[in-house]
BALOBA-1460 file (C-alpha; in Angstrom, 3 decimals):
// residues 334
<rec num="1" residu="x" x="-73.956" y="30.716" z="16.522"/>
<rec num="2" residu="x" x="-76.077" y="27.752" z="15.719"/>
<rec num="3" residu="x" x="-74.383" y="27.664" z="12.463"/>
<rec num="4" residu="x" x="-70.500" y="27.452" z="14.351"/>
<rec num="5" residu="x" x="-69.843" y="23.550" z="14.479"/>
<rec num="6" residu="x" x="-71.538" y="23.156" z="10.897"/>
<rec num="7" residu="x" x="-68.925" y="25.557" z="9.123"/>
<rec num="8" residu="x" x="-66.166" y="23.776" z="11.207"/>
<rec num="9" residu="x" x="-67.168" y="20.643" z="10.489"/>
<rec num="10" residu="x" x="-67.402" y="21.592" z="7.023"/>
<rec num="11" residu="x" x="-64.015" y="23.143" z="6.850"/>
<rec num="12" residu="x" x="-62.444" y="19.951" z="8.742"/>
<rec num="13" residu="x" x="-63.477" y="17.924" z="6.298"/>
<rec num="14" residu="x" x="-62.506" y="19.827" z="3.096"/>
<rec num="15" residu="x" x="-59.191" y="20.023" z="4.949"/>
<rec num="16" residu="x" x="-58.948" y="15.865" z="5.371"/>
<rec num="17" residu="x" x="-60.356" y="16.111" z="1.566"/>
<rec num="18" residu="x" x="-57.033" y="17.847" z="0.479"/>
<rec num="19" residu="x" x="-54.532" y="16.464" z="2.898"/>
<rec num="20" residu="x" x="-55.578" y="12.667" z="2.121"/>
<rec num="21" residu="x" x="-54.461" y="12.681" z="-0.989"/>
<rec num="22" residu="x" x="-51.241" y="14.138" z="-0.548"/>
<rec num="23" residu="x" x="-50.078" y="11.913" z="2.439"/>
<rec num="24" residu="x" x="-51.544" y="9.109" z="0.541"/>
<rec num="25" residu="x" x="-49.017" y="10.129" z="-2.452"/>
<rec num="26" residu="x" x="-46.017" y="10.584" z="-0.201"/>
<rec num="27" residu="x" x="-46.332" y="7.315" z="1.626"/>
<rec num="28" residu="x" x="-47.132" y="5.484" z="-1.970"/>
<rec num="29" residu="x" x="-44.006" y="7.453" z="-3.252"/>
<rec num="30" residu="x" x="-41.795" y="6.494" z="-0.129"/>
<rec num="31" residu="x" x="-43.306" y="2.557" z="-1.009"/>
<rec num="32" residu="x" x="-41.955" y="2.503" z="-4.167"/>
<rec num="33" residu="x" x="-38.683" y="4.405" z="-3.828"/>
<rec num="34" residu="x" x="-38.122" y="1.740" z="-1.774"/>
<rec num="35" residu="x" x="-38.694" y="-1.338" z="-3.486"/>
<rec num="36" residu="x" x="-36.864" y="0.264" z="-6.781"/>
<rec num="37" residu="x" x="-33.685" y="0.383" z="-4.824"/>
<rec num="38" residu="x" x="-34.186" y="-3.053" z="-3.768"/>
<rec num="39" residu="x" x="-34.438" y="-3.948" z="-7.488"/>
<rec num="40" residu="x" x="-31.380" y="-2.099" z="-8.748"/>
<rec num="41" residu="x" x="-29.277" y="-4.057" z="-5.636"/>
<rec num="42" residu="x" x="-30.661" y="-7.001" z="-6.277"/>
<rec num="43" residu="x" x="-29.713" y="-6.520" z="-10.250"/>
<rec num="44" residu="x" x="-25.615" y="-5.836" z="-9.283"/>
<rec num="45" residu="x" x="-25.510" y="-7.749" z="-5.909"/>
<rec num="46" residu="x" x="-25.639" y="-11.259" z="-4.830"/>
<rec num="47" residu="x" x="-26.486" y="-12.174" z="-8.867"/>
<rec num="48" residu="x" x="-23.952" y="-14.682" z="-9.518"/>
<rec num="49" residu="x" x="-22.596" y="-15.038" z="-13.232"/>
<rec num="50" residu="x" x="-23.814" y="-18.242" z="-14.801"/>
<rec num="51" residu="x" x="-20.475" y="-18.381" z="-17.117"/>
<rec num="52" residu="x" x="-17.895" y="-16.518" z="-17.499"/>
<rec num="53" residu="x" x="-17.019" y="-13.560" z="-19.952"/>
<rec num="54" residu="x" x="-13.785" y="-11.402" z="-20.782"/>
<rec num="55" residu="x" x="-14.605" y="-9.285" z="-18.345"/>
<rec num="56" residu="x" x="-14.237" y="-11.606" z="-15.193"/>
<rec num="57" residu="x" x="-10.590" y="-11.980" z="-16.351"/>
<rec num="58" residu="x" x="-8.865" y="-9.141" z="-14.804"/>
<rec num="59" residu="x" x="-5.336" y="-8.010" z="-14.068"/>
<rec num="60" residu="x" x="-4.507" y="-5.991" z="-11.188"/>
<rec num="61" residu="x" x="-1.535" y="-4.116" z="-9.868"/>
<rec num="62" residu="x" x="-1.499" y="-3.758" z="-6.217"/>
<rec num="63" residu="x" x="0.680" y="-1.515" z="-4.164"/>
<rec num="64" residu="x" x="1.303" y="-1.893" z="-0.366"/>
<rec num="65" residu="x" x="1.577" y="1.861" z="-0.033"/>
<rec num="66" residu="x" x="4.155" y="1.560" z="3.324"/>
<rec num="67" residu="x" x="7.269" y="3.338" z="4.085"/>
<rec num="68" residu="x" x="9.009" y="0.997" z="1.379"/>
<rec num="69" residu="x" x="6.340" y="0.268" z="-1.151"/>
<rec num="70" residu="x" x="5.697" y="-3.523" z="-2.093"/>
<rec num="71" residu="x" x="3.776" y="-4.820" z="-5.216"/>
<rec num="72" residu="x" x="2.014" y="-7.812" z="-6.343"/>
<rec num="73" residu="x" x="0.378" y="-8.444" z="-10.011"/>
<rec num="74" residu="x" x="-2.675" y="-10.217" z="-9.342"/>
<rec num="75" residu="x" x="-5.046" y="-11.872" z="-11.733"/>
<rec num="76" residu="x" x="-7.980" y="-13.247" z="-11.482"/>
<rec num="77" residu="x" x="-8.828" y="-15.852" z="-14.244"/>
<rec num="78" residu="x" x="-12.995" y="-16.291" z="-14.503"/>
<rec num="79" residu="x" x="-12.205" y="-18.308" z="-17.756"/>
<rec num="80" residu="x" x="-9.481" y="-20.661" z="-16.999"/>
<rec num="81" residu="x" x="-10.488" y="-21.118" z="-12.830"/>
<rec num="82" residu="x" x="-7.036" y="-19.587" z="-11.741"/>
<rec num="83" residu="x" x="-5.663" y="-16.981" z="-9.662"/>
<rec num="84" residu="x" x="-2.530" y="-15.870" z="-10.520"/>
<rec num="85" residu="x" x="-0.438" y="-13.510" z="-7.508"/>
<rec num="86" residu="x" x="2.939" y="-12.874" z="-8.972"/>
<rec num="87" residu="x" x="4.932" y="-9.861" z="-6.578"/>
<rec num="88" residu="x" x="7.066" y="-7.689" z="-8.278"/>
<rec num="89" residu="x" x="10.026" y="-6.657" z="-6.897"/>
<rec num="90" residu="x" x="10.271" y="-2.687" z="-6.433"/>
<rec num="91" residu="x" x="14.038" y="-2.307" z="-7.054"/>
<rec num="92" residu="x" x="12.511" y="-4.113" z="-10.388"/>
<rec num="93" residu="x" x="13.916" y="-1.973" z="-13.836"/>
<rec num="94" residu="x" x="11.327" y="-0.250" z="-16.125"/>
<rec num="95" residu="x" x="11.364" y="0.934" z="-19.180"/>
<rec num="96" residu="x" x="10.596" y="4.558" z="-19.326"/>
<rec num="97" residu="x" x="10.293" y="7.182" z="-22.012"/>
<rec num="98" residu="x" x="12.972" y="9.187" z="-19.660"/>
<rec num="99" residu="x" x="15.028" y="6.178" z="-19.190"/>
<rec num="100" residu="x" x="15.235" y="3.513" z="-16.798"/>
<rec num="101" residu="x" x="13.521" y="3.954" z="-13.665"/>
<rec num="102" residu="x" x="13.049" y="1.379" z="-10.941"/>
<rec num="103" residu="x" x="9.261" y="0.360" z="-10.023"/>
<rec num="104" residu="x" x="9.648" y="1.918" z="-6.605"/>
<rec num="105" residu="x" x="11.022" y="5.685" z="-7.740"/>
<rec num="106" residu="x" x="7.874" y="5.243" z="-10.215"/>
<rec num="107" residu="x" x="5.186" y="4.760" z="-8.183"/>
<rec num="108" residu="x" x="6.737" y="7.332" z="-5.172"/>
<rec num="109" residu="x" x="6.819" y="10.150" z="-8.191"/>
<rec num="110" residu="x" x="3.839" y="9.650" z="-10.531"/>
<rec num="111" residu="x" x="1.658" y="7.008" z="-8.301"/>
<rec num="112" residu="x" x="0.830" y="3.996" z="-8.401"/>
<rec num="113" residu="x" x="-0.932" y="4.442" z="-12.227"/>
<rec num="114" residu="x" x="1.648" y="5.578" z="-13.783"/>
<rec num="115" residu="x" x="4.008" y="2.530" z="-12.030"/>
<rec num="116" residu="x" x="0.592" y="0.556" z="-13.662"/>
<rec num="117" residu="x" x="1.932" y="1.940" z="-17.121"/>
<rec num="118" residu="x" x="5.272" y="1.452" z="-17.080"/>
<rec num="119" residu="x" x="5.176" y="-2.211" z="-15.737"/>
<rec num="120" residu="x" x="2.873" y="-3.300" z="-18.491"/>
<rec num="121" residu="x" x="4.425" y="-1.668" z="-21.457"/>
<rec num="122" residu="x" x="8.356" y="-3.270" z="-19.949"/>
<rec num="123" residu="x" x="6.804" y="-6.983" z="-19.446"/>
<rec num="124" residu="x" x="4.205" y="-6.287" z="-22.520"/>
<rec num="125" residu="x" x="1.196" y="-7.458" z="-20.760"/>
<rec num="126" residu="x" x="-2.369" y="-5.716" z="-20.204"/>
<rec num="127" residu="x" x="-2.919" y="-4.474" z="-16.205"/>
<rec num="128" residu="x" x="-6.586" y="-3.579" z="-16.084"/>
<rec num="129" residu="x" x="-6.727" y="-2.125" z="-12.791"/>
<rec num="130" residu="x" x="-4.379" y="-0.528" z="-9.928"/>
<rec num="131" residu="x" x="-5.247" y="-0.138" z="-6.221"/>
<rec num="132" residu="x" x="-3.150" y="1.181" z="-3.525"/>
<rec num="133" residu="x" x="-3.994" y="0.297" z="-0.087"/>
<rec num="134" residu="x" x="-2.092" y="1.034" z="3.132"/>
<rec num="135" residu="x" x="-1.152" y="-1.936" z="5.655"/>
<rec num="136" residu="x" x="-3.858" y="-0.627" z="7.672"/>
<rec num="137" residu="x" x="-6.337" y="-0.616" z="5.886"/>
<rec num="138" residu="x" x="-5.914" y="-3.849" z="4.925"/>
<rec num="139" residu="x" x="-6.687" y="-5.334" z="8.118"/>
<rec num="140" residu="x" x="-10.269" y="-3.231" z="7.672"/>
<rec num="141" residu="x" x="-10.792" y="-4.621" z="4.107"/>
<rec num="142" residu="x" x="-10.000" y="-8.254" z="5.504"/>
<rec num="143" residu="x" x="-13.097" y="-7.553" z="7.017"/>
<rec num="144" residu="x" x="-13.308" y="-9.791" z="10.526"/>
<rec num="145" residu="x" x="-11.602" y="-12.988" z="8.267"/>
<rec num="146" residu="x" x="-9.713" y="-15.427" z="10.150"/>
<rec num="147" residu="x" x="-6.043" y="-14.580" z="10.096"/>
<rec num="148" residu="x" x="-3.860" y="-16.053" z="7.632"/>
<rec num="149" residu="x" x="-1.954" y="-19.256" z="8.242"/>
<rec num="150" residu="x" x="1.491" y="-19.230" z="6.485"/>
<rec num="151" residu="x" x="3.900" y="-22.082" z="6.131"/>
<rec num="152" residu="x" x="7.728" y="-20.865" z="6.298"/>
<rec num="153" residu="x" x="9.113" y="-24.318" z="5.822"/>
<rec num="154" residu="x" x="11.373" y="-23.723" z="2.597"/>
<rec num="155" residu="x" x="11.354" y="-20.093" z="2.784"/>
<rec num="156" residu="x" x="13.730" y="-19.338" z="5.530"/>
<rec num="157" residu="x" x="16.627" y="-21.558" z="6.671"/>
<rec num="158" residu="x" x="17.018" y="-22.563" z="10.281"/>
<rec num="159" residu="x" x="18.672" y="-19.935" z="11.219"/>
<rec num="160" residu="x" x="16.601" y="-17.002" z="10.145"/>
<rec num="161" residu="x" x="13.397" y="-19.721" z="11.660"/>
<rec num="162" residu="x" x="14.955" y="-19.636" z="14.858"/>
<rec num="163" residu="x" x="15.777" y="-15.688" z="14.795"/>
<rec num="164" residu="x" x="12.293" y="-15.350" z="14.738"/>
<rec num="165" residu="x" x="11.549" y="-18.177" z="17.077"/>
<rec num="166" residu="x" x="9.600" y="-20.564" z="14.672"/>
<rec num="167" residu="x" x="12.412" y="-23.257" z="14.789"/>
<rec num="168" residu="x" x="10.001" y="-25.514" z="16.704"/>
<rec num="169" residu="x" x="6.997" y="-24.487" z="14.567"/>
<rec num="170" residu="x" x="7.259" y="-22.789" z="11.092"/>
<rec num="171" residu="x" x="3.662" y="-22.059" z="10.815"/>
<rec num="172" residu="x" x="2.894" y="-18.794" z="11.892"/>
<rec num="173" residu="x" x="-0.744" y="-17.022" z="12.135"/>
<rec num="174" residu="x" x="-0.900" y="-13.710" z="10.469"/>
<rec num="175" residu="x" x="-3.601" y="-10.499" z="10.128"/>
<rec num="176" residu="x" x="-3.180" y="-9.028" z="6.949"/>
<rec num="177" residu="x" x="-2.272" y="-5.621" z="8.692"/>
<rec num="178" residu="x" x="1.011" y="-7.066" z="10.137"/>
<rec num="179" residu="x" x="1.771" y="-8.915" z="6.950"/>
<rec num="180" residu="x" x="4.051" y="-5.609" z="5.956"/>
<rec num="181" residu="x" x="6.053" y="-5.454" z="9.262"/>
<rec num="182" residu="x" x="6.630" y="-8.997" z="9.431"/>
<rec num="183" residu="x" x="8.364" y="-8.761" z="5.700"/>
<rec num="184" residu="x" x="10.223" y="-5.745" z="7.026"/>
<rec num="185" residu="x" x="11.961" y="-7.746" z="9.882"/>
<rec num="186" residu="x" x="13.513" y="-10.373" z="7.139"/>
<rec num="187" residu="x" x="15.846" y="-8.674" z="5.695"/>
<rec num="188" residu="x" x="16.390" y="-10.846" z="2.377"/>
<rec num="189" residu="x" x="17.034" y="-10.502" z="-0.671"/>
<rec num="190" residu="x" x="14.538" y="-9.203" z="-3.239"/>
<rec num="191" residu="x" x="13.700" y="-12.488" z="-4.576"/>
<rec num="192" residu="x" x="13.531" y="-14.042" z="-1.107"/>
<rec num="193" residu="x" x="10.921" y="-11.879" z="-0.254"/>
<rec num="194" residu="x" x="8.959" y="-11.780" z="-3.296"/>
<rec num="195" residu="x" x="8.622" y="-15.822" z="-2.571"/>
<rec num="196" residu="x" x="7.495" y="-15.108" z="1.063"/>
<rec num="197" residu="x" x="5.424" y="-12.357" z="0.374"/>
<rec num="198" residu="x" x="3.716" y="-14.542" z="-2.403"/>
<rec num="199" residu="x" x="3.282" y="-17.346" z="0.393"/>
<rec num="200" residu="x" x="0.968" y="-15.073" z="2.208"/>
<rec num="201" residu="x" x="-0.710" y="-14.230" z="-0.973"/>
<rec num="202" residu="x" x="-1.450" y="-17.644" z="-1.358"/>
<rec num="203" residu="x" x="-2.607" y="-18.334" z="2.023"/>
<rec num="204" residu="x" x="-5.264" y="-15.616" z="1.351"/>
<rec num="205" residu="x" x="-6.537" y="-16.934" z="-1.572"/>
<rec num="206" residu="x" x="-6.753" y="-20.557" z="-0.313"/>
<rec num="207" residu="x" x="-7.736" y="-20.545" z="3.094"/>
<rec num="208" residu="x" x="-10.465" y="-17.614" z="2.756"/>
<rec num="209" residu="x" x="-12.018" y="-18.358" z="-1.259"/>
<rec num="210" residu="x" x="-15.310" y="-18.948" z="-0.322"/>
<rec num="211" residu="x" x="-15.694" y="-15.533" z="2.025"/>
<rec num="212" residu="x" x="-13.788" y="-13.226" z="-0.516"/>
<rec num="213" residu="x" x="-16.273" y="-12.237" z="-2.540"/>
<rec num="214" residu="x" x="-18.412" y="-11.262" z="0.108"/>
<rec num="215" residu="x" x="-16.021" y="-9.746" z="2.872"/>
<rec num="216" residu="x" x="-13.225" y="-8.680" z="1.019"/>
<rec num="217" residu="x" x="-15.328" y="-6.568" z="-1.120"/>
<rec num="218" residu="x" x="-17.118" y="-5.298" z="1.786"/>
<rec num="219" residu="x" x="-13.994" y="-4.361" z="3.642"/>
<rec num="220" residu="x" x="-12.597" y="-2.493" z="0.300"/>
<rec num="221" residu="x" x="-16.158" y="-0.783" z="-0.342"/>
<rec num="222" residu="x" x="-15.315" y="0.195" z="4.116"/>
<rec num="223" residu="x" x="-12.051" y="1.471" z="3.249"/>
<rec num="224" residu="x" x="-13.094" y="3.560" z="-0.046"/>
<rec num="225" residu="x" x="-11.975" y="6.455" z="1.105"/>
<rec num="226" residu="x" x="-8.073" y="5.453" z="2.126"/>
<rec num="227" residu="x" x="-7.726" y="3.418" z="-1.513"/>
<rec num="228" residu="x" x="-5.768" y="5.253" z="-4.401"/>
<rec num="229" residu="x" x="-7.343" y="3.363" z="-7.423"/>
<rec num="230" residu="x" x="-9.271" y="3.673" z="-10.540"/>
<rec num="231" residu="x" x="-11.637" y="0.491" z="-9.581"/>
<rec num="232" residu="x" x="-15.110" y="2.390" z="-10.090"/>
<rec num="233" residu="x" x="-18.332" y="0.946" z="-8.067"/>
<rec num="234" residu="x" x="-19.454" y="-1.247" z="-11.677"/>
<rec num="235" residu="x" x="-16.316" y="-2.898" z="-11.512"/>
<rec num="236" residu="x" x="-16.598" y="-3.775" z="-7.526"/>
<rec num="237" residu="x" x="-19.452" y="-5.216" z="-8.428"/>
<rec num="238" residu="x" x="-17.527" y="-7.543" z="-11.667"/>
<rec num="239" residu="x" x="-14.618" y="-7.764" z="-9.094"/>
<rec num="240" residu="x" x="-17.251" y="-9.493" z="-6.581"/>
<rec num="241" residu="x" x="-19.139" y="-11.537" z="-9.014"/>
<rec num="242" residu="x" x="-15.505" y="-12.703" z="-10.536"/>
<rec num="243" residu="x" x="-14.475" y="-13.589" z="-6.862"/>
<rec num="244" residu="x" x="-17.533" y="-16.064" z="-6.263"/>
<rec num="245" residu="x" x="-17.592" y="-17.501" z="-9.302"/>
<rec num="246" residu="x" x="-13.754" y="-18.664" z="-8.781"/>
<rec num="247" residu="x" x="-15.113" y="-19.749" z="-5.155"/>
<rec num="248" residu="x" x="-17.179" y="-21.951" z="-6.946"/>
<rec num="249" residu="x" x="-15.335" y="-23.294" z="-9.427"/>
<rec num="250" residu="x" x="-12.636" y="-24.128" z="-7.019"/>
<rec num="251" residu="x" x="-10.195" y="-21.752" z="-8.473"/>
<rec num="252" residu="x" x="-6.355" y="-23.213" z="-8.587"/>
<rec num="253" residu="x" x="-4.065" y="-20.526" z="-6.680"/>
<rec num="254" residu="x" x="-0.594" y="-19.963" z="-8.450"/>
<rec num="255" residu="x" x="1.931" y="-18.036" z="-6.911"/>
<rec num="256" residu="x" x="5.478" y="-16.979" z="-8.462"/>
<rec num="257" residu="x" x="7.919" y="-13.623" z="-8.500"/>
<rec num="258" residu="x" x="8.274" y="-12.478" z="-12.039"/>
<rec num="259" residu="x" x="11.873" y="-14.153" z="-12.622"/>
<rec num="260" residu="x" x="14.556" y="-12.041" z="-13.345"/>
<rec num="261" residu="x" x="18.473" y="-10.727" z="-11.882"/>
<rec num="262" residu="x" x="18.987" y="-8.684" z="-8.258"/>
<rec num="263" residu="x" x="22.117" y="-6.793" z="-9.218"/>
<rec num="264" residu="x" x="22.685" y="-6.288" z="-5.076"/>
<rec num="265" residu="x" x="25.747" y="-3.941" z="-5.545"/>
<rec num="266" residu="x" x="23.400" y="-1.723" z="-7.299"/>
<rec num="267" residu="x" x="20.237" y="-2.437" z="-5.802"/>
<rec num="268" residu="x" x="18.786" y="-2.885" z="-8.666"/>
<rec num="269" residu="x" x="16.545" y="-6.372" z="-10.248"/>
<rec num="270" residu="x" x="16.362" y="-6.826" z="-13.963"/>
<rec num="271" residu="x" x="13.812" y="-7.823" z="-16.384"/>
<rec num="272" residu="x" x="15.128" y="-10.023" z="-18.988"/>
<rec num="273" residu="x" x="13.951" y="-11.888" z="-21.737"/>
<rec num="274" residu="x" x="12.971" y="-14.901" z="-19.430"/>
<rec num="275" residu="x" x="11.189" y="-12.268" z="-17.778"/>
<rec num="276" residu="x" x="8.639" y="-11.362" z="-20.660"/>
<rec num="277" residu="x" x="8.750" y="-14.631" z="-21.710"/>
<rec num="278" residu="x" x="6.854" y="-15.837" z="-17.896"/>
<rec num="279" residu="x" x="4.743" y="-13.048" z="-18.324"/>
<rec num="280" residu="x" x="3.364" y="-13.722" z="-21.612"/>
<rec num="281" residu="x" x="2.366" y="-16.787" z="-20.266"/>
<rec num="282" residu="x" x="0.830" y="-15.800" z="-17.071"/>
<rec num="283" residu="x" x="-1.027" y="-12.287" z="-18.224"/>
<rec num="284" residu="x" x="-2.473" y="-11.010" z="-21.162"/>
<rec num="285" residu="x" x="-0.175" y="-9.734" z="-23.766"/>
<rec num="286" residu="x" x="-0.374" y="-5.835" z="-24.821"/>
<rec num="287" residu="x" x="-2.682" y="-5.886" z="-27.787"/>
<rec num="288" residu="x" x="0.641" y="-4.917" z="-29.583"/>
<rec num="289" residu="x" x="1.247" y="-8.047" z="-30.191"/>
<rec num="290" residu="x" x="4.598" y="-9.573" z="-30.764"/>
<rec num="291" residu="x" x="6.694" y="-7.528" z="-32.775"/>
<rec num="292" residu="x" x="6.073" y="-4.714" z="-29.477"/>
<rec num="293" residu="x" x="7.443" y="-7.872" z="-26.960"/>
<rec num="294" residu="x" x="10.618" y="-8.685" z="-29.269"/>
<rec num="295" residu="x" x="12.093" y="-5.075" z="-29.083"/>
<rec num="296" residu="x" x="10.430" y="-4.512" z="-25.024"/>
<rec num="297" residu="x" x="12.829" y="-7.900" z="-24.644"/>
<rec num="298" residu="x" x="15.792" y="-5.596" z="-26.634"/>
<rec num="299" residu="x" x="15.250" y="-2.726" z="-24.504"/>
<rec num="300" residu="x" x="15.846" y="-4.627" z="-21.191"/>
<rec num="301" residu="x" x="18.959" y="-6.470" z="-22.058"/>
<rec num="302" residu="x" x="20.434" y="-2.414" z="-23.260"/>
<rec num="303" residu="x" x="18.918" y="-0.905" z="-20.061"/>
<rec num="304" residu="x" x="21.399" y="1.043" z="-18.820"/>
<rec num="305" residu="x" x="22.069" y="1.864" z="-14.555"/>
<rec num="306" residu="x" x="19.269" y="4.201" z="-13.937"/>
<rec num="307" residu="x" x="19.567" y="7.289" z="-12.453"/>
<rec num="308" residu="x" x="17.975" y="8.517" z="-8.745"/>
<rec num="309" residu="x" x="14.758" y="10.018" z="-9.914"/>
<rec num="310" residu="x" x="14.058" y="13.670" z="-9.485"/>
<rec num="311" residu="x" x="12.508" y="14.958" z="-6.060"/>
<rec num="312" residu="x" x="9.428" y="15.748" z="-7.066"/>
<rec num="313" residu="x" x="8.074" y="19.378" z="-6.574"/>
<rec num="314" residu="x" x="5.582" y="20.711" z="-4.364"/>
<rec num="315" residu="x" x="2.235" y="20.092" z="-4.973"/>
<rec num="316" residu="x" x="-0.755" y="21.499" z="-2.933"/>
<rec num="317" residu="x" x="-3.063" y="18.260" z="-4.256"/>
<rec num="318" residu="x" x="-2.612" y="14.574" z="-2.155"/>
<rec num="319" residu="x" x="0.571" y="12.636" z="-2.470"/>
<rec num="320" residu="x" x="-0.137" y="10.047" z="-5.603"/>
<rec num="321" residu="x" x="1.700" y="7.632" z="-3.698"/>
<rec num="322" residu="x" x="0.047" y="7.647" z="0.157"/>
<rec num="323" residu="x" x="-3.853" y="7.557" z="0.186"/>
<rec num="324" residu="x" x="-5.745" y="10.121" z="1.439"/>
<rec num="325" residu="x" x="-7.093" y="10.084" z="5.318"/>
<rec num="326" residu="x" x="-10.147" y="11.780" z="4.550"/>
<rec num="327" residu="x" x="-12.241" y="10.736" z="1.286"/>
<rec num="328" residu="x" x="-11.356" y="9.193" z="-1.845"/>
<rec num="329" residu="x" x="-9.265" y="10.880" z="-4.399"/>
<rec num="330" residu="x" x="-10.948" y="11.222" z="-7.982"/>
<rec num="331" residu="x" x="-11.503" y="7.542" z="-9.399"/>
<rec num="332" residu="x" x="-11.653" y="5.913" z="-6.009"/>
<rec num="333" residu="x" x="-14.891" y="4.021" z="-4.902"/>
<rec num="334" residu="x" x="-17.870" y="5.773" z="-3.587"/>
C-alpha cells in the first residue's frame, strides 16, 4: 500500500512525458498553419503592381442576365490608364458558323461564352473574359458603395425628362440593382439606350475608382455563387490589382456604343465596317490579324435577315443563360 502514490505518481508523470510533446506539436503546427496562410494572402492580396504588364489589360464581356439580356464590353487598360465601357446592343448581328444570329438569341441558347465567341470573331477583337451577373446581384457586388449619380441632361429630351419627373432636376441617384428596371421604363431605341446605359457605366467608374478594387471585388468574390463566368480566383486577384492600379493612376473613363445601323422594322442593329473599324481602335485585335478583319468587314455588309433561333431542347444541367441560385457552375469563383 505504501508503494500506491509512488506508482501513480510515476505513471502521471510518464503520462505528462508523452502527452507534452504531442500538444506541444499540435499547438506549434496550428502556429504555423497560421502564419503560412497569412503569407500566401499577403503574396495575392493588397500587393499592388509596381508597373503594369499585358496581363492588367483585359477585355471583358458582361451580360446583365435579366428578362431581356443587356451587354457591355468593358476594358480595362493597366498600360494606357483607360477604361473603356462600350454596350453592345443585343438585337446587335453576329456572324455565326450557322448564319446570322443576333447577340441576344446567342447568349439565351449557348450562354453568355459562346455570345463571348461570336462577338469577338464578328468585330475581330480579343474578349478575355465573360461574366454574367443578375440585377440583383449586382447591388450585393456593389458592396455598400454609394449609389450612382447619373446626369440625363442630353440623353432624354424634355419630354421623356418630365415623363419620369426629372424636368426640374435631371440628375438622378441610382443603386446598381435598379439600374436594369430604370432602362426598362425608357423605351428607346437601341442606340438610345446603349448611350444611357453607358452613362451609368461611367458614373461607376468615376465616382467610385478609388473603392473598386477593394469592394467591387469583394462584392463579386460575395456573389460567386450567382455569377456565370470563367473569371478563376488568380484572375480576381489580377482583376483587383488592375483595378487599383488604374485608381492610382487616375484612369481616364471612355464610354461609347459600338456604332453601327438599328434596322427598327426588323429589330435588328448591324455591324458594319465603321463598326470594326471603332473596335480595332478601342480593343485588341484577334491575333488574326488583318487579312481575318477585311473579310469579318465583307461578311457583315452580305449578312443576310437572320432567322429566329431554334428553341433549345431540354436539358437537365442549369440554364447557360440565368445563374444558378445555389453554387457556382463549373469555372465560376470559389
Amino acid at each position: 500500500m505504501r508503494d500506491g502514490p509512488k506508482i501513480f505518481l510515476i505513471s502521471f508523470l510518464l503520462t505528462l512525458a508523452v502527452l507534452l510533446p504531442l500538444l506541444g506539436g499540435f499547438a506549434f503546427y496550428g502556429i504555423w498553419k497560421q502564419k503560412t496562410a497569412e503569407q500566401v494572402n499577403n503574396t495575392q492580396v493588397g500587393v499592388p503592381i509596381q508597373s503594369a504588364t499585358q496581363e492588367n489589360d483585359q477585355t471583358i464581356l458582361v451580360a446583365i442576365a435579366a428578362e431581356d439580356p443587356a451587354f457591355v464590353l468593358l476594358r480595362l487598360n493597366g498600360l494606357e490608364g483607360t477604361v473603356r465601357v462600350s454596350p453592345i446592343p443585343a438585337q446587335s448581328v453576329l456572324v455565326a458558323p450557322s448564319g446570322p444570329m443576333l447577340l441576344r438569341d446567342s447568349y439565351t441558347t449557348a450562354g453568355p461564352g459562346r455570345a463571348s465567341v461570336l462577338l469577338g470573331e464578328t468585330l475581330n477583337v480579343e474578349i478575355d473574359h465573360y461574366v454574367a451577373i443578375t440585377p440583383a446581384s449586382l447591388g450585393t457586388a456593389w458592396n455598400g458603395m454609394e449609389p450612382l449619380r447619373v446626369n440625363l441632361t442630353g440623353l432624354l429630351n424634355p419630354d421623356e425628362l418630365e415623363k419620369l419627373g426629372l424636368s426640374q432636376d435631371p440628375v438622378i441617384s441610382l443603386a446598381p440593382e435598379n439600374a436594369t428596371s430604370f432602362l426598362a421604363k425608357l423605351e428607346l431605341a437601341p442606340i438610345r439606350l446603349a448611350r444611357v446605359r453607358a452613362a451609368i457605366w461611367d458614373a461607376a467608374f468615376r465616382q467610385q475608382q478609388d473603392l473598386l478594387a477593394q469592394n467591387l471585388i469583394e462584392g463579386l468574390r460575395q456573389t460567386s455563387g450567382t455569377l456565370l463566368t470563367d473569371l478563376t480566383v488568380t484572375d480576381m486577384y489580377t482583376l483587383q490589382k488592375t483595378l487599383d492600379w488604374l485608381a492610382k493612376k487616375d484612369a481616364v473613363v471612355e464610354t461609347q456604343p459600338v456604332p453601327g445601323q438599328y434596322d427598327a422594322a426588323q429589330d435588328r442593329y448591324e455591324f458594319n465596317e465603321d463598326s470594326v473599324t471603332f473596335a480595332r481602335k478601342w480593343f485588341c485585335v484577334r491575333s488574326q490579324g488583318e487579312t481575318e478583319e477585311t473579310s469579318v468587314a465583307q461578311q457583315l455588309e452580305a449578312t443576310p435577315t437572320p432567322q429566329p433561333s431554334p428553341t433549345p431542347q431540354t436539358s437537365p444541367t442549369p440554364s447557360p443563360t440565368v445563374p444558378p441560385e445555389n453554387g457556382p457552375m463549373p469555372g465560376a469563383l470559389g
